[in-house]
C-alpha positions as CSV (number, residue, x, y, z in Angstrom):
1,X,0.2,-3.9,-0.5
2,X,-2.3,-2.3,-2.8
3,X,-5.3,-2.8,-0.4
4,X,-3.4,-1.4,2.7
5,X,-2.5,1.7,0.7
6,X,-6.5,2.0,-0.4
7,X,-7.4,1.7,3.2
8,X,-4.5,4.2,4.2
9,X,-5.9,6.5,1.1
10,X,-9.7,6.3,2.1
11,X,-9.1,7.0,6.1
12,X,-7.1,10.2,4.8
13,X,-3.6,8.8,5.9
14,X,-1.3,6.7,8.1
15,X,-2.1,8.4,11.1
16,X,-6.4,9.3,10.4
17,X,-6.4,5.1,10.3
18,X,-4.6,4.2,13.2
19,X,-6.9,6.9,15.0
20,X,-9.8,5.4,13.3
21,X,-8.7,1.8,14.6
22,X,-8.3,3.0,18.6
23,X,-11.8,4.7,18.2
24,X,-13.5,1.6,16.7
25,X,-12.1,-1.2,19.1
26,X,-10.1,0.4,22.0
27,X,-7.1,-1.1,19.8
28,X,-3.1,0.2,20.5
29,X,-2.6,0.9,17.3
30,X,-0.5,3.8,16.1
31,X,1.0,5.4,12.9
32,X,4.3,3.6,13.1
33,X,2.3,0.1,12.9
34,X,0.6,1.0,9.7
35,X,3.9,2.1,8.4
36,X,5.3,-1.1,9.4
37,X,2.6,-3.1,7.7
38,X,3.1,-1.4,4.6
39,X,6.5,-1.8,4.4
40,X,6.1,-5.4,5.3
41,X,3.6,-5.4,3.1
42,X,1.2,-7.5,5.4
43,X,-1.9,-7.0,7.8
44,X,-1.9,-8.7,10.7
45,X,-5.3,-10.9,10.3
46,X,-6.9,-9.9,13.6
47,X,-7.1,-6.4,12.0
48,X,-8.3,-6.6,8.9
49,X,-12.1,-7.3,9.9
50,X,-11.5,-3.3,11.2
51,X,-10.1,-1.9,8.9
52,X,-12.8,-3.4,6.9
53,X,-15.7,-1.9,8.9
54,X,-13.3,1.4,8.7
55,X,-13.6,1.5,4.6
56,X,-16.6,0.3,4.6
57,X,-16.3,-2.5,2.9
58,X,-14.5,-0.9,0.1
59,X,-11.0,-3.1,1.5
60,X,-12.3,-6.4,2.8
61,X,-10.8,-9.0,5.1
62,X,-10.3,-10.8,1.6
63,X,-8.5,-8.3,0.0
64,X,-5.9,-7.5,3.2
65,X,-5.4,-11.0,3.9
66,X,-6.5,-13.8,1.5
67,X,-4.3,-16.3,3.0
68,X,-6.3,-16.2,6.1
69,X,-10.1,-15.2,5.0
70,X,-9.7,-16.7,1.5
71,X,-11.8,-16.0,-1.2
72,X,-14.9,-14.0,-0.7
73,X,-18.5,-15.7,-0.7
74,X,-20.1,-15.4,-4.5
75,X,-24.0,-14.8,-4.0
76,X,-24.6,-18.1,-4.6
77,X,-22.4,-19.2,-1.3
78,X,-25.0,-17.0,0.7
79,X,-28.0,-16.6,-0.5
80,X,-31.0,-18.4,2.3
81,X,-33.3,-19.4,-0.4
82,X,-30.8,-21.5,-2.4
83,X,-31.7,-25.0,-2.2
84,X,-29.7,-27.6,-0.7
């Protein structure tokens, strides 16, 4: 899972992200779990809005799990002052 291993890569490894996960929502997640998510080569989807606010942004909900979040909003699909 290319995203997963950008995430992985950008927290400075398995273990810095799981950290970074139980410090940013008191969630029992440890080393082994990212392993096992790489391997599997899935996030589980009630995760991936942290990991996104971990990277940044630079992995998004989209990216780890389009099957759930699908596709992300274009401009267009956001933008207030687009009339109706």
């Amino acid at each position: 899972m290319k995203s997963l291993n950008e995430a992985v890569k950008l927290a400075g490894g398995q273990a810095a992200l799981a950290r970074a996960m139980q410090n940013r929502g008191r969630i029992n997640v440890r080393q082994q779990h990212i392993w096992k998510w790489l391997q599997k080569g899935r996030v589980p989807a009630e995760y991936a809005m942290t990991i996104e606010g971990i990277t940044g942004g630079a992995v998004t909900r989209y990216d780890l799990r389009p099957d759930v979040f699908g596709q992300p909003p274009t401009p267009s699909d956001t933008d207030p002052g687009r009339a109706s």
